[in-house]
N, C-alpha and C positions, 0 to 999 in steps of 0.2 A: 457445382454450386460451391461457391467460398463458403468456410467458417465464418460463423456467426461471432463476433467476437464479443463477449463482457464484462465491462468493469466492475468487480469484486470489489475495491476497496484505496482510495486516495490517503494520504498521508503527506499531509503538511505541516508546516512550523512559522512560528513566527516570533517578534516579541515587543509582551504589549504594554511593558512597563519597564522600569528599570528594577523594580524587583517588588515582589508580593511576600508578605504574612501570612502563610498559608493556612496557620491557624486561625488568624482573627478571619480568614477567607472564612473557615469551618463556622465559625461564629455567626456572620454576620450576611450569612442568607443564601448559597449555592446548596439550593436545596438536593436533596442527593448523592452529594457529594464525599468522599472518601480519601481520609488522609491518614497515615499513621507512618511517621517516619522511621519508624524500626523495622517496617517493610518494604517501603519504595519509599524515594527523595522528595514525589511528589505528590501532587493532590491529583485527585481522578477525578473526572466530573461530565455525569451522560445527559445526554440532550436526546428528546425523542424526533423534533424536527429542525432542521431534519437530524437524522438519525446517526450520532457521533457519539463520539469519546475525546475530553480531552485530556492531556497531563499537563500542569500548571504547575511550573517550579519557582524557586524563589529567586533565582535569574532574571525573574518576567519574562523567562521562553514557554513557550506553550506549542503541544504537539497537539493537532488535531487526527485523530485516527479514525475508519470506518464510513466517509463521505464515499457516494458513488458516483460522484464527480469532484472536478477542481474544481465548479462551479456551487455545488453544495458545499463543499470544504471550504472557499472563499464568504459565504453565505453563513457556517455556523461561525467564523472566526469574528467576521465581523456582530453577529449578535453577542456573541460572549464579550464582546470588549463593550459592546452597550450594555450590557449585564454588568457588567462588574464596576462600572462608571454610575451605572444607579443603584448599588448598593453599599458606593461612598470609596471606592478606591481611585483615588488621585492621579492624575498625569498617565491616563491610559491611552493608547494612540487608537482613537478610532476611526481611523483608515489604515488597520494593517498592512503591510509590503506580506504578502504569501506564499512564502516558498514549498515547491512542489518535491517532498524527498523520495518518495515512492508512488508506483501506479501498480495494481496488480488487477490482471485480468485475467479472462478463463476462455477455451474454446472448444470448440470440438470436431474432430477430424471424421467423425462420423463412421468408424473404420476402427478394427483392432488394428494393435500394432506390434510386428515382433520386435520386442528390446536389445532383444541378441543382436538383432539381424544390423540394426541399426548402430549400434556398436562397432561390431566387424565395423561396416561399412563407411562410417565416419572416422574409426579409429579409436584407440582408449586417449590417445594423448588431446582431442576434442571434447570426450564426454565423461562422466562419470554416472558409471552405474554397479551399484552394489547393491542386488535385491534382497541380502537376507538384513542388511541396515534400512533401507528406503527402498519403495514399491518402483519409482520412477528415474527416469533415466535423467541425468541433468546435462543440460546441456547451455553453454555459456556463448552469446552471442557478444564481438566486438564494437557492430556498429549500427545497431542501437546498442548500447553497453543494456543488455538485458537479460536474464537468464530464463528459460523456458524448460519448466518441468516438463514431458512428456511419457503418461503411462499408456499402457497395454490398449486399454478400452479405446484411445483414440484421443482423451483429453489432455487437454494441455493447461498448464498453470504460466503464465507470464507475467515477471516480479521482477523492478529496476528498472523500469521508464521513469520518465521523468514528465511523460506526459501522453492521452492514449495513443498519440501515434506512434510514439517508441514500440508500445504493445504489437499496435497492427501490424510494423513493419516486421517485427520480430516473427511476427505468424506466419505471414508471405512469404519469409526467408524460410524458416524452419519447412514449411508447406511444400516450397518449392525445390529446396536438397532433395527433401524425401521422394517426390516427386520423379525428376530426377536419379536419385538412385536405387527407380522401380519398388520403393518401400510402402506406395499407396497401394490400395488394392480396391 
């Protein structure tokens, strides 16, 4: 039975103006919202649906973080720029261009896994594992350029797609080494 594989979390950007006041933003109605520039550059501001983070700088770039799709992340970007167009901010593009920086997704192998073993087997100069820094083994895939943590219990963390399939292929690959070299059980 294949991994199930799940998306954890989309990270996009875009930009929706030539540049924001992130104070008079603070002012003038992103209810919730969080800005203090002696901490971070920009404004922070959570939407419940769907369920995101964005950062709002005075660039007019905006990062949306915590969509569980590209299709939700395309979804909250475009409400935020109607949002901010009815609360009197000028020349905002309400048809963002969406660019996709990160895909992170989860899986599991359903199987412990020895870290060692896997090591030896692929070599130090393929993986890096140091478990009294980090529980899991990292290992960096060329093509999908994706990195896939993989610890003991069998799960795997997959981070640096650029879209889910990058994720899946990355899983298939990692699945099928292992495979391969007798590391399922």
């Amino acid at each position: 039975m294949e991994p199930i594989i799940t998306i954890e979390n989309v990270v996009t950007s875009t930009k929706l103006a030539e540049d924001f006041d992130l104070q008079k933003l603070m002012e003038t109605g992103l209810e919730g919202a969080a800005y203090d520039k002696t901490k971070f550059p920009g404004l922070v501001y959570r939407i419940k649906d769907p369920s995101v983070a964005f950062l709002i700088f005075t660039s007019g770039k905006v990062v949306c973080t915590g969509a569980k799709s590209i299709e939700k992340a395309h979804i909250a970007m475009v409400n935020l720029a109607t949002e901010l167009n009815s609360i009197g901010c000028k020349e905002i593009d309400l048809e963002p261009e969406i660019h996709v920086q990160n895909v992170v997704a989860t899986a599991n192998l359903k199987t412990n896994l020895n870290l060692n073993a896997i090591v030896i087997a692929f070599g130090m100069e393929n993986v890096e594992y140091e478990p009294e820094v980090f529980p899991g083994l990292v290992c960096r895939l060329e093509a999908p350029k994706v990195v896939v943590l993989v610890f003991s219990t069998g799960k795997l963390v997959i981070t640096g797609g650029k879209c889910p399939e990058d994720c899946e292929k990355g899983l298939r690959i990692i699945k099928t080494q292992f495979e391969e070299l007798g590391l399922l059980y």
